[in-house]
N, C-alpha and C positions, 0 to 999 in steps of 0.2 A: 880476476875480478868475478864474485858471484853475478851472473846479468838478471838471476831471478830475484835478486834483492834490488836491483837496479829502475825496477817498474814504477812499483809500490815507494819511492822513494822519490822518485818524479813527481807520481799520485799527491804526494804531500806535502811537496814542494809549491807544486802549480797552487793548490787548494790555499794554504798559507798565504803565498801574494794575491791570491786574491781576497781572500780576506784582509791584507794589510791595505790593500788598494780602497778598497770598499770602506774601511775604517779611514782612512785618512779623508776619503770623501765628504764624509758625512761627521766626522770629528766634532768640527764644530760647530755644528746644528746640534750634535746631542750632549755636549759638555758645558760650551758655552754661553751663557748666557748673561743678561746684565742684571748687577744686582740696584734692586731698587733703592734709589737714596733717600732716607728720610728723613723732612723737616723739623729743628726743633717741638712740634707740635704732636711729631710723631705719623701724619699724613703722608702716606707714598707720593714722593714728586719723582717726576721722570715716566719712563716707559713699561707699558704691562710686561709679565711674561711673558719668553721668547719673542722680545719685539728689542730693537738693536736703538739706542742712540746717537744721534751724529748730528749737531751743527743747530739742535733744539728740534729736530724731526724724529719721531718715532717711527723706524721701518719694520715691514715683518717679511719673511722673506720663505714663501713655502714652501712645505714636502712634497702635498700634494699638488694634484694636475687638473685643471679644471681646462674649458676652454676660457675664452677675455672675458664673454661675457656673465659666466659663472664666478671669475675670479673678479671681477668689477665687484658683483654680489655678496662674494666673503668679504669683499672689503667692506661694505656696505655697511653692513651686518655689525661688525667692529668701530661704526663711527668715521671711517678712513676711505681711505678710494685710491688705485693703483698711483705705482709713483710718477713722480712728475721731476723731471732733470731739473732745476735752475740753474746751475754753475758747472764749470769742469770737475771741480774737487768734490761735488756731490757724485757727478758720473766717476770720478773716479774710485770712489767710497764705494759705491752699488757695484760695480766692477770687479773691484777686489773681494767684495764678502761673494759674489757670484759664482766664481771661481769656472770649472768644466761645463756648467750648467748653462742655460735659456731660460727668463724667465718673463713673464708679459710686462709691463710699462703701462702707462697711460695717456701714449699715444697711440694715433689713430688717424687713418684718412678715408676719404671717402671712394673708392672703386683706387684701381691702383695706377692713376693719374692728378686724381685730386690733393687738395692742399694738408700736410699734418696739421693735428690738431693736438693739446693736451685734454685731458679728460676735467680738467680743471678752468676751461678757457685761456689759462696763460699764450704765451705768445710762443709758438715754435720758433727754437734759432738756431737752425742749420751750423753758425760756427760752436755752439755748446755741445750739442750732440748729433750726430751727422749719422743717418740709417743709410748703411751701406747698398742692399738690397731693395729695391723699390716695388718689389713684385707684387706682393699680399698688402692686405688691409690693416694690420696691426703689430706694431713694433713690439720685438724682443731683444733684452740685454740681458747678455753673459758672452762665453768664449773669448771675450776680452774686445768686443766691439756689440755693435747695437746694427741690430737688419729689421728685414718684415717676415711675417710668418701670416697664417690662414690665421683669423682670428675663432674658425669653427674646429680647429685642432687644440688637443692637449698640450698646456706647458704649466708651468709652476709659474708662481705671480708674486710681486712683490706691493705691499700695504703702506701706506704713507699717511703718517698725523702727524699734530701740531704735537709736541711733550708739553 
């Protein structure tokens, strides 16, 4: 076995998976998308681009990293405001498009003793969706469960409207 062909052959190897790694990541944030459906009248009904349908709510679910209260702000911006859990099948729905990732919520408590809130007023309910971590002042979901993180730290955020 030549071992000087053996290097450069690893070299391109390693490079490869990670690019497939990296591709499979982000796959579908950059392929897929929903196509708007249109009413006899010819009016888009449904969800803007790169904004995800599910259960009559339009979610957006970002690349970038803001901290909460920056990402509060792009929601803002768009009419919308971080998401807000109601049911299991909605948490399970954000869960699954979340994948490897953390992403902020629109929940929130006060010092890291105080009661959650939603960013919406609704009613926090512990058996819908349960923050693992109680540390930090502002909840993030992905990894396949939902914690607290610093709300003054970078993560990606997820947007929540009516369709």
């Amino acid at each position: 076995m030549k071992w000087n062909c053996l290097v450069p052959l690893m070299i391109i190897l390693v490079i490869k998976l990670i690019g497939t790694s990296l591709f499979l990541l982000y796959a579908s944030q950059i392929f897929f998308q929903e196509v708007p459906v249109l009413t006899p009248s010819g009016v888009k009904d449904g969800c803007p681009i790169r904004w995800v349908l599910y259960a009559g709510k339009c979610y957006f679910f970002s690349a970038q990293e803001k901290t909460w209260d920056e990402s509060q702000e792009n929601c803002a911006q768009s009419n919308s405001h971080l998401a807000v859990v109601n049911n299991k099948a909605e948490l399970m729905f954000l869960l699954n498009r979340t994948n490897h990732l953390e992403y902020f919520i629109g929940l929130t408590q006060q010092g890291s003793k105080g009661p959650w809130r939603w960013i919406d007023n609704t009613a926090y309910d512990p058996d819908v969706l349960n923050v693992k971590s109680r540390i930090y002042d502002c909840a993030v979901l992905g990894l396949h469960m939902v914690t607290s993180a610093p709300c003054s730290v970078v993560n990606r955020w997820i947007c929540e409207e009516k369709a």
